[in-house]
N, C-alpha and C positions, 0 to 999 in steps of 0.2 A: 621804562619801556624797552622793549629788545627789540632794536628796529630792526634786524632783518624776516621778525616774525609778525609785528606786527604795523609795518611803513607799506604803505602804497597811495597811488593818485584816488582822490577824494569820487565815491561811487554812486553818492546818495542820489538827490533829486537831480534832474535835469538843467534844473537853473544854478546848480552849484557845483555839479560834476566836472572831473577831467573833462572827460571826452569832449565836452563842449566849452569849454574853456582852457583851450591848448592851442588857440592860433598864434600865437607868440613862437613855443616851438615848432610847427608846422611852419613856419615863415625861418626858422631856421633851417628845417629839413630843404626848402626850398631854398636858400640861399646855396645851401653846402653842395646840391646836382651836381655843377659839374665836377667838382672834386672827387663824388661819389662815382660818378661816369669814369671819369680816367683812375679809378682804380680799383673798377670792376675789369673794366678793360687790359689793364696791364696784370692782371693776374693770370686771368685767362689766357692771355697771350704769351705771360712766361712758361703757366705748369702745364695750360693743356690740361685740364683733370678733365675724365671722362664724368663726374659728377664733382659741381664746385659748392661746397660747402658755404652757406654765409650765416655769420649769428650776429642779432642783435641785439644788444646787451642793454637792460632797463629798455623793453619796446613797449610798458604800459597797455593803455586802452585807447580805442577811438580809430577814427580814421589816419591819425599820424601813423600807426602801427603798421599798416599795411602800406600807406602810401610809401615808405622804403622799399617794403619788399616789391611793390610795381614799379620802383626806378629800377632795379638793378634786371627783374623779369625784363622789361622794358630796352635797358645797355645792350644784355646779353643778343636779345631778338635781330636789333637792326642791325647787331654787328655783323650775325650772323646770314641777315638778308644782303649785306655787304660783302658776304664771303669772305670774311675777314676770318674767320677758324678752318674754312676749308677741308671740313670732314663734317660726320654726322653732329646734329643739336646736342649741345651739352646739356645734361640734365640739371637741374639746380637745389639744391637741398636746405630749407632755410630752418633756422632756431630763434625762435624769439623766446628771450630769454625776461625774467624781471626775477623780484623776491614774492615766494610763496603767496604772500596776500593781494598777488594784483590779481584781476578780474580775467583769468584765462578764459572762460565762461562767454563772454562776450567778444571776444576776439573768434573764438573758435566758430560761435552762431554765425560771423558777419562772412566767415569763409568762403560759403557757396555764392553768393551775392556778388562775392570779388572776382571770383572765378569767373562768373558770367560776366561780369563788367569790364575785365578788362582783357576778355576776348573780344569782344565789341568794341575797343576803342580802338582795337590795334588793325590796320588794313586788311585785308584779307592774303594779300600777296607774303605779308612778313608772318613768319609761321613761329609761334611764340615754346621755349622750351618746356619740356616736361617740368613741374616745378610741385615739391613736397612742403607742407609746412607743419612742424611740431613745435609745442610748446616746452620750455624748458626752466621751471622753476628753481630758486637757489642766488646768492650771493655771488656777485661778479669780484667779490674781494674774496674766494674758494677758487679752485679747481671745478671748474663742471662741465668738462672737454677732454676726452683724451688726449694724448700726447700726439701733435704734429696732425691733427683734424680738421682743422679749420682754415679755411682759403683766407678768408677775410672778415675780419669783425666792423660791427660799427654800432658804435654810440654817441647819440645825440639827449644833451641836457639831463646828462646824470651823473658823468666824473665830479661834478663839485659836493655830490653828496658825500659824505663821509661814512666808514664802514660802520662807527657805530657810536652810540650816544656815550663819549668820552669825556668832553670836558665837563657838562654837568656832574658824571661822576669825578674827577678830577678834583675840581675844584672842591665837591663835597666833602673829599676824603682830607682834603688841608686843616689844619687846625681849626677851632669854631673862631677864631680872630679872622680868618678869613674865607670864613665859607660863603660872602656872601659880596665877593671879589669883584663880579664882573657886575655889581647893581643890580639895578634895574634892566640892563642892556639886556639883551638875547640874539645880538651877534657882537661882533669887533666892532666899534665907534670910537671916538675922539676920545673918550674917559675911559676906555677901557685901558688896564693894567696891563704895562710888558709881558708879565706872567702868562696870562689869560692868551696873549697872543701867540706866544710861546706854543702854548699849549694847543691852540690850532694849527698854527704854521709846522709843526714836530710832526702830527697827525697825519697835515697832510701829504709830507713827504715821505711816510709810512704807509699811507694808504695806496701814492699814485708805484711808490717804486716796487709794493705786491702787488697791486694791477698791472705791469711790465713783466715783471715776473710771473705771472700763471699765465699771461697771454702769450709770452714768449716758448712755454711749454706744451701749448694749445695749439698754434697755428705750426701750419707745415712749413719745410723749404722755404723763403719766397714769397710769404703770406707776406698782410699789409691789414694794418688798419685805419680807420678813421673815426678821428674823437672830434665831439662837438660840446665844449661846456663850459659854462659861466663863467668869468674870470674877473682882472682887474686891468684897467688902464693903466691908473696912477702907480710908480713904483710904491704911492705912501700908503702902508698895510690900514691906516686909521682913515683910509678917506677913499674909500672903494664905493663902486655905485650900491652893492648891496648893504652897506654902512647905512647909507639912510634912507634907501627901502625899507628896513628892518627896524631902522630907528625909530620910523612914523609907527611902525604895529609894536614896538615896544613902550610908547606913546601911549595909544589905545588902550594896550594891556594896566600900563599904569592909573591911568582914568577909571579902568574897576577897581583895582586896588584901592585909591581914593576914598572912592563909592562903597568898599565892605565888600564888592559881588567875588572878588577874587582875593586870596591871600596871599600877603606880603612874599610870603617866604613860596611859593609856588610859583611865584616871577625873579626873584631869584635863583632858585634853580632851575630856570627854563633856560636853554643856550640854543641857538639851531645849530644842527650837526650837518654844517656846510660850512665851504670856505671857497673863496675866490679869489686863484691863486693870477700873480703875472704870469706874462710871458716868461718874462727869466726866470723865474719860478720853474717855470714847468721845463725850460732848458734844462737849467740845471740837474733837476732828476732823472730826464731822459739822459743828459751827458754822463750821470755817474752810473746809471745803472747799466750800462754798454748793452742794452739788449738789441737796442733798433736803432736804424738811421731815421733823421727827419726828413722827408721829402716834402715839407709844406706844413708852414706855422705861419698862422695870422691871426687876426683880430677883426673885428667887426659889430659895430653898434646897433641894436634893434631897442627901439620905446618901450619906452615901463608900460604904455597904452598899447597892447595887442592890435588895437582897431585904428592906431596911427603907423598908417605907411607911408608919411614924409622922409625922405633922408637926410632932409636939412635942418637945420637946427629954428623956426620958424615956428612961432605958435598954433597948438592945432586948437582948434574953437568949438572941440566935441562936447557937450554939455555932461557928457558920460563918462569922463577921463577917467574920473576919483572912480564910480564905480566899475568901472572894466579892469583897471590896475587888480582892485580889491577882490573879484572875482578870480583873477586869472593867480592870486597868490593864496586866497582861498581854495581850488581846486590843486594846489601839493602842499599844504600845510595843514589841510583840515586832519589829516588821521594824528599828526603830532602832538596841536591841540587839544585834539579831544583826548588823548592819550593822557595827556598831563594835566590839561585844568579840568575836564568834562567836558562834556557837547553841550550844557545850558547858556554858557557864554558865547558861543560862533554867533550867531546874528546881530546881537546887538555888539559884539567885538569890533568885525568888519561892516557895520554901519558906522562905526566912528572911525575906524579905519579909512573908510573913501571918504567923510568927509577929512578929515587928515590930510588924507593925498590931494583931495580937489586944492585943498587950500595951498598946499605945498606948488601943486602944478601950476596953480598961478600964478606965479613968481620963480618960479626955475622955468627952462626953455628947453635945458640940455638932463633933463632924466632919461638915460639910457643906459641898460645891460653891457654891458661888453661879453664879446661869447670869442672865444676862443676856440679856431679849427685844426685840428696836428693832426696830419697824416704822416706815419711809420712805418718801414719797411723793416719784418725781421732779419737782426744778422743771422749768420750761420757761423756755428762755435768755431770753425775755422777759421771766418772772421774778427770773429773776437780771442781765438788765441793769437792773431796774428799785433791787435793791438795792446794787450797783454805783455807780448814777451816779445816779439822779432820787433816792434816798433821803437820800445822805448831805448834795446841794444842795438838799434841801430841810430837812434837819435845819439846816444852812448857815443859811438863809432864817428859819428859826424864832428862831435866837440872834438874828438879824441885828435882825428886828422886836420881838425881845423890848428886845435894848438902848438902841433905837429909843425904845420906851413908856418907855424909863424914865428 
C-alpha cells in the first residue's frame, strides 16, 4: 500500500465514518484552545502581517475540520474588538491541508453553512475578519509551502502517523528466517524483538526531525506551531497505552487466522505505521535538530471510550464502552485494512474487537491515550549560528579563564 496515495479517515456509511466518530479528537481540539489562543495571539502581535496565513496539517473531515478554523476566526475577532491590533482587521488566510485521498469534497460543501453559522454566533458588536479557505492536498513529510509563508501551523492527531508503510517492508526485505519477526503483533507489545523496535523508534526520529525541517522552511520570521499527538507515558517502549490497544485487534485478527477467514502470513506482514513516542523522545529531536524553541510540552490523558468524559480514574458503567472504542478505531484504520486483508473481514473483525475491549475494560480502570501538546517557536538562522559557533567558543572561553584563576 503507498500510504500517502491511498490512507485517509474511513468515508463509508454513517455509522462507521470519521466524521462521526472523531469525538475523542474533537475533545482534543478542545482541550488544546487555550494554547491555540495564546499563539494565535502572539503571532499576531509579533509580525503584524496584514494577512496571517494559518495551515492545518492532516485537517481530515467532519466538523473537527472547521471547528479550528472558528477558534482561531474567533481569537483574532475579540482581539480585535479589544483593540488589541489597533489598525484595520487583519485578513486571514487558512490551508487545510491532508493526503490526496481525504474527502476535500465534503469540507468544501459544509463551507457556506459555516460561513453563515458562525456569523450568527458571534455578537453583533464584534466584527469578525475577512477569512479565505482553500484546500491543500499532499504529504506533510514534503514541502508544500513556500519558503517563509506561513504564520502559524497546527496539527492535531496526526504527527504519530508515520510517513510511510516501512517496517512491514523492512522487515520483509530480512532474510526468510526472519520475515516473520514481529508475529502476530501489528504494533510494538511485550514479544516484540529489539529489532522491530529499532526499526520504529529510527523511523520516527526520521520522520519528526523532516517534519522540523520543511516546517522551519515554511513558516516566516517568528512563526510558531502547535502539535497535538498521540504519544507514551511510560518511558518503557513495550508497555505504551497503544501496545494494548493494538494488542486486542491483533487478538481479533488472530481469531480469523484460526478460523481460515484470514491468512497466516497477511497478519504477519501487517504492522501499523504509527508510533507513540515519549516526551523525551520528542525533546530530544526538537533538541538536536536546533530549528525551534519549545514554548510548551505536556502531556494529557483522554479514555479509550470517546463518550467517557470522567478525569478520574473511576469506572464508567456505559454498556457501549467495547463498542465506541471499536468504532472510533475503526473510523482511521478501516482504509489500512481494507488495504491489506480486504473489506470482507471489517464487521465481523471489529465485532470481536468490542467484544475484546468490553472484556478488557472490565478489569482495567486506567485505559487511556496519552496525547501529547509541543508548542515551537521558529529560530532565526541568526539564532541558530549564534548556538553553533559564538556559544560553544565561548563556553570554550569560560573553561579556558576558569582554569586560568585557578
Amino acid at each position: 500500500m503507498n500510504l500517502e496515495r491511498d490512507f485517509h479517515m474511513a468515508t463509508g456509511e454513517a455509522e462507521a465514518n470519521y466524521a462521526n466518530n472523531s469525538r475523542l479528537q474533537r475533545k482534543a481540539l478542545l482541550k488544546t484552545k487555550p494554547l491555540l489562543d495564546k499563539a494565535v495571539r502572539q503571532v499576531y502581535t509579533a509580525l503584524q502581517p496584514p494577512t496571517m496565513v494559518v495551515a492545518d496539517l492532516g485537517c481530515s473531515v467532519g466538523t473537527n475540520t472547521l471547528l479550528f478554523v472558528s477558534e482561531v476566526i474567533s481569537t483574532v475577532a475579540y482581539a480585535q474588538y479589544q483593540n488589541e491590533l489597533g489598525r484595520h482587521p487583519m485578513e486571514l488566510q487558512f490551508f487545510l491541508n491532508d493526503l490526496p485521498g481525504n474527502d476535500f469534497n465534503q469540507v468544501f460543501q459544509s463551507l457556506q453553512q459555516f460561513t453563515k453559522s458562525i456569523a450568527e454566533d458571534h455578537p453583533k458588536e464584534i466584527a469578525l475578519s475577512p477569512f479565505y479557505i482553500s484546500g491543500l492536498p499532499g504529504s506533510f513529510y514534503t514541502r508544500i509551502f513556500p519558503c517563509q509563508s506561513v504564520h502559524l501551523f497546527h496539527s492535531s492527531y496526526c504527527l504519530h502517523w508515520q510517513s510511510q508503510v516501512r517496517i512491514s517492508m523492512m522487515i520483509k526485505d530480512m532474510d526468510e528466517s526472519m520475515a516473520n519477526l514481529n508475529g502476530g503483533n501489528i504494533y510494538i507489545t511485550k514479544s516484540t524483538p529489539p529489532s522491530v523496535v529499532k526499526l520504529y523508534q529510527d523511523q520516527f526520529q526520521k520522520d519528526m526531525a523532516l517534519f522540523l525541517k520543511l516546517r522551519h522552511q515554511e513558516l516566516m520570521p517568528g512563526g510558531k506551531m502547535l502539535l497535538t499527538f498521540l504519544g507514551r507515558k511510560k518511558q518503557d517502549v513495550l508497555d505504551g497505552d497503544m501496545s494494548h490497544l493494538f494488542g486486542l485487534l491483533a487478538e481479533a485478527l488472530q481469531s480469523l487466522v484460526t478460523e481460515g477467514v484470514v491468512e497466516k502470513g497477511k497478519l504477519e506482514s501487517f504492522n501499523i505505521p504509527m508510533y507513540g513516542a515519549s516526551i523525551d523522545e520528542v525533546k530530544a529531536v526538537v533538541a538536536l535538530n536546533e530549528l525551534f524553541d519549545m514554548d510548551h510540552i505536556e502531556l494529557f490523558e483522554s479514555n479509550w471510550d470517546p463518550y467517557d468524559d470522567l478525569e478520574h480514574d473511576d469506572m464508567c458503567s456505559s454498556p457501549q464502552r467495547g463498542v465506541n472504542v471499536a468504532k472510533c478505531i475503526r473510523a482511521v484504520l478501516e482504509p489500512l485494512l481494507v488495504s491489506h486483508f480486504g473489506e470482507y473481514i471489517l464487521d465481523e473483525l471489529f465485532k470481536r474487537y468490542a467484544h475484546l475491549m468490553d472484556r478488557h475494560l472490565a478489569k482495567e480502570n486506567t485505559t487511556k491515550f496519552s496525547v501529547i501538546v509541543l508548542a515551537l517557536n521558529r529560530r532565526d538562522f541568526a539564532d541558530i549560528f549564534v548556538s553553533l559557533t559564538i556559544l560553544p567558543l565561548f563556553n570554550q572561553l569560560t573553561v579556558a579563564i576558569t582554569v586560568e584563576s585557578q
